[in-house]
C-alpha positions in Angstrom: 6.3 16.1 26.8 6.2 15.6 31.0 5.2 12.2 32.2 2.6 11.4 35.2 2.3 8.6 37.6 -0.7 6.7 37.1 -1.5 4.0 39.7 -2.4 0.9 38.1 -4.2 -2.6 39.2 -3.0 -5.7 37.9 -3.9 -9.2 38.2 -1.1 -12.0 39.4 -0.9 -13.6 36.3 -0.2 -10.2 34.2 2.2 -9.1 36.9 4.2 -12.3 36.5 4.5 -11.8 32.7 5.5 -8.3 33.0 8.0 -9.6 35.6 9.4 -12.6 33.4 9.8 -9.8 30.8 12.2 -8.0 32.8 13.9 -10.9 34.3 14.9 -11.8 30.3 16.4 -8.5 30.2 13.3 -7.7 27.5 12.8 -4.6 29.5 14.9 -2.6 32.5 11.8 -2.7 34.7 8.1 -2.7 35.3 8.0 0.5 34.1 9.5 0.6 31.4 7.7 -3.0 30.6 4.1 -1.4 31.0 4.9 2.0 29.2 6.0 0.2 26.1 3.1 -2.4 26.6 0.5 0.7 27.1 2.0 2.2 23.8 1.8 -0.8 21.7 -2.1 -1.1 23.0 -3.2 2.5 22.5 -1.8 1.8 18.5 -3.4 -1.1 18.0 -6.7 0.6 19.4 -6.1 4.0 17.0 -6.0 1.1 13.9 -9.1 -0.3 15.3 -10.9 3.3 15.5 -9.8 4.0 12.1 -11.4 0.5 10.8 -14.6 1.3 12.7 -15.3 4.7 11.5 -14.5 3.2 7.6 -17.7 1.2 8.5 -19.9 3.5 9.9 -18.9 5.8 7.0 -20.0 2.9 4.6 -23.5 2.1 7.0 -24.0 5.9 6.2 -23.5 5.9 2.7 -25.8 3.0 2.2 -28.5 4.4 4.1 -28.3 7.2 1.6 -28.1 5.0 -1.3 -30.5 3.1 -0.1 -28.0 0.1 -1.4 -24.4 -0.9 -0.2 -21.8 1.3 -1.8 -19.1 -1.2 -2.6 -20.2 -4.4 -4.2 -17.4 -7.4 -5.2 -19.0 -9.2 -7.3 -18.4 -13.3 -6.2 -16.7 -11.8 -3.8 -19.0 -12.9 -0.5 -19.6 -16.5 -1.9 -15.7 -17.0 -2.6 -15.5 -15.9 1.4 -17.6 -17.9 2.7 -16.1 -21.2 0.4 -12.9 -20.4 1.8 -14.7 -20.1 5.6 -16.0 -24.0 5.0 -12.2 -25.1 4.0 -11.4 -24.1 7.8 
C-alpha cells in the first residue's frame, strides 16, 4: 500500500498538541503523530457509520411494521429514572 502527501491546515492550538506529543517522545514526529491521529479518527467514524446504519435499518423496519421493532419492556422509564439520578 503507497502513501501520498496530503497538505493539511491546522489551528495553533492543535499544532501545539501534536507538538507536545512529540516532544514526550509519544511520537517520532508530526507525521507520524497525525497519521496515527488520522487512523484512530477514521475508526472511530467506521463504528459510528455502523451505529447509524443499525438505526436507519430499524426507522425502516418500523415504517413497515407500522410499529417499532424492538420493544424493552420498562426499559425507557428505567432510562430515563437513571437520567434524573444525574
Amino acid at each position: 500500500m503507497g502513501s501520498r502527501v496530503v497538505p493539511v491546515r491546522l489551528d495553533d492550538e492543535t499544532l501545539r498538541l501534536i507538538d507536545e506529543l512529540v516532544n514526550l517522545g509519544v511520537y517520532n514526529s508530526r507525521s507520524e503523530a497525525l497519521r496515527d491521529l488520522i487512523r484512530i479518527g477514521v475508526k472511530r467514524v467506521g463504528r459510528v457509520k455502523v451505529i447509524i446504519e443499525a438505526v436507519d435499518k430499524l426507522f425502516e423496519l418500523e415504517e413497515d411494521e407500522g410499529d417499532i421493532p424492538i420493544k424493552l419492556e420498562g426499559s425507557l422509564k428505567q432510562l430515563l429514572a437513571e437520567r434524573e439520578r444525574f
